[in-house]
Rosetta silent file (secondary structure, phi, psi, omega in degrees, C-alpha in Angstrom):
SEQUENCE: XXXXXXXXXXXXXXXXXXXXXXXXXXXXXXXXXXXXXXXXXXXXXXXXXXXXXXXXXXXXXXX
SCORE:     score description
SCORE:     0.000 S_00000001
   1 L     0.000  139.587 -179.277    8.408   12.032    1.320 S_00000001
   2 L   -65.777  -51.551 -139.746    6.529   10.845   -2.524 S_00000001
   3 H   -45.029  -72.081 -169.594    3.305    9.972   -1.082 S_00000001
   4 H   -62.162  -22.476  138.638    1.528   13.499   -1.239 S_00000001
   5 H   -74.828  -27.469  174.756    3.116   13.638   -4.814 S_00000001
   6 H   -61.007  -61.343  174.938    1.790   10.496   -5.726 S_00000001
   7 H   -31.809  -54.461  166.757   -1.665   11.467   -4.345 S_00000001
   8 H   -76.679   -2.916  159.444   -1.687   14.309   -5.879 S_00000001
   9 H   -92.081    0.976  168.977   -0.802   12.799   -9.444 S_00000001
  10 L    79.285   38.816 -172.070   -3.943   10.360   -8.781 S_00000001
  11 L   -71.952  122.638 -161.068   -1.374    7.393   -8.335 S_00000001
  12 L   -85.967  -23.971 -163.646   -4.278    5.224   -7.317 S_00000001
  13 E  -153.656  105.196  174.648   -2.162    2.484   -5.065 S_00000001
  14 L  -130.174  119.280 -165.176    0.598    2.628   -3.535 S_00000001
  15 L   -88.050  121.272  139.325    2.770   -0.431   -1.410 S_00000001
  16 E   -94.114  144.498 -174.528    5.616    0.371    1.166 S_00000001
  17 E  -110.307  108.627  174.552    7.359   -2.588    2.656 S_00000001
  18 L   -84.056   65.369  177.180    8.066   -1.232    6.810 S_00000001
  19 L   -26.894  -85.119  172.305   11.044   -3.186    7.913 S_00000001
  20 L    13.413  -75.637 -175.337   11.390   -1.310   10.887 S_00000001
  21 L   -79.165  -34.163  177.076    8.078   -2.274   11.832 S_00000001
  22 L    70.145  105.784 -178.850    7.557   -5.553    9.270 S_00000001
  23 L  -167.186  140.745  151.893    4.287   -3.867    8.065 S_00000001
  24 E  -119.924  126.114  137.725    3.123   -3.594    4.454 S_00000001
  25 E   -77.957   94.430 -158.790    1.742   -0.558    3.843 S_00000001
  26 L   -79.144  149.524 -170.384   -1.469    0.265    1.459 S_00000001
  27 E  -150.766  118.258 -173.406   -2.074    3.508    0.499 S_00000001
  28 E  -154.871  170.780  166.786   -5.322    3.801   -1.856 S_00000001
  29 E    54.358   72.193  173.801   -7.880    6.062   -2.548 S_00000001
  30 E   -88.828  148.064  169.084   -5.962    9.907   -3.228 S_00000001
  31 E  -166.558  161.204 -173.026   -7.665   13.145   -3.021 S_00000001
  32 L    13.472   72.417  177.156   -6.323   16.566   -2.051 S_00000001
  33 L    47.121   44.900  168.776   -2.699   15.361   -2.064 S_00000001
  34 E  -167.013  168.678 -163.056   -3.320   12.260    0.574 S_00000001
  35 E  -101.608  100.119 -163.998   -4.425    9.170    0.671 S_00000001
  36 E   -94.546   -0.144  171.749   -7.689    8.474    2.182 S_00000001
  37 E  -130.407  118.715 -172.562   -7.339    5.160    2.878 S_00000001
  38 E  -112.447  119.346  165.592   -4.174    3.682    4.752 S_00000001
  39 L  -111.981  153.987 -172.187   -3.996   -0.239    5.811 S_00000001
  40 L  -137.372  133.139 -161.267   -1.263   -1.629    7.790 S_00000001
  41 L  -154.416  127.476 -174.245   -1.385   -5.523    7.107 S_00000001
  42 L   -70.167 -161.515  163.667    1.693   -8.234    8.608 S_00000001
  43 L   -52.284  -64.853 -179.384    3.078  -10.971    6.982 S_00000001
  44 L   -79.837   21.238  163.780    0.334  -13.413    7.355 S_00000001
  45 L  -111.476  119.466 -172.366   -2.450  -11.399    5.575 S_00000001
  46 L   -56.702  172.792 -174.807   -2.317  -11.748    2.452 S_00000001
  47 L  -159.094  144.496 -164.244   -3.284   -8.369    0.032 S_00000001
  48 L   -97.638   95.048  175.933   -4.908   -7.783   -3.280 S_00000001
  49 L   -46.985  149.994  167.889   -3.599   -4.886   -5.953 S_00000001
  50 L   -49.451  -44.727  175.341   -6.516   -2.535   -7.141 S_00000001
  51 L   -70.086  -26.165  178.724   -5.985   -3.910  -10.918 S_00000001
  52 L  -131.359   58.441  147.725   -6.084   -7.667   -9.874 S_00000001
  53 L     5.653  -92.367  157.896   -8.708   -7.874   -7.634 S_00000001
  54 L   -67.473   13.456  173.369   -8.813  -11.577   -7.667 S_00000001
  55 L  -111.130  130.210  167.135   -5.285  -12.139   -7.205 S_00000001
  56 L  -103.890  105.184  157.485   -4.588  -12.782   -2.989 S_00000001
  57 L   -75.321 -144.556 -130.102   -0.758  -12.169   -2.517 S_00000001
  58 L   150.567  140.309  166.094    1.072  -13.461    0.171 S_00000001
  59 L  -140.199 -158.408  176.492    3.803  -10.899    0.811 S_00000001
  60 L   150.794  141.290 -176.430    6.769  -10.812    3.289 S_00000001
  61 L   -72.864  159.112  168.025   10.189   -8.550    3.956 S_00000001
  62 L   -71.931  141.345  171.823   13.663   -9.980    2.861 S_00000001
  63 L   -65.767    0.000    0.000   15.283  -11.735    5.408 S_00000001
């Protein structure tokens, strides 16, 4: 799995889309190869990238 290489390259944000589950998954805030912050967020909440603050997406899996 990348994540624990991203983390550890200071990858600041990173989105997985969970079919499986239909989860989006945030990944923010790396230090010592992890992620210290994890969010798990559904369809209807919308979610904000670290660079565009003020932008509220809307997301959702392919049908």
């Amino acid at each position: 799995v990348k994540l624990p290489l991203y983390a550890e390259a200071g990858i600041p944000e990173v989105w997985l889309v969970n079919l499986k589950e239909n989860l989006l998954e945030v990944y923010r805030e790396p230090r010592e190869g992890r992620y210290r912050s994890i969010r798990l967020l559904s369809p209807s909440e919308p979610v904000s990238p670290l660079a565009f603050p003020e932008i509220s997406l809307p997301w959702a899996p392919s049908p």
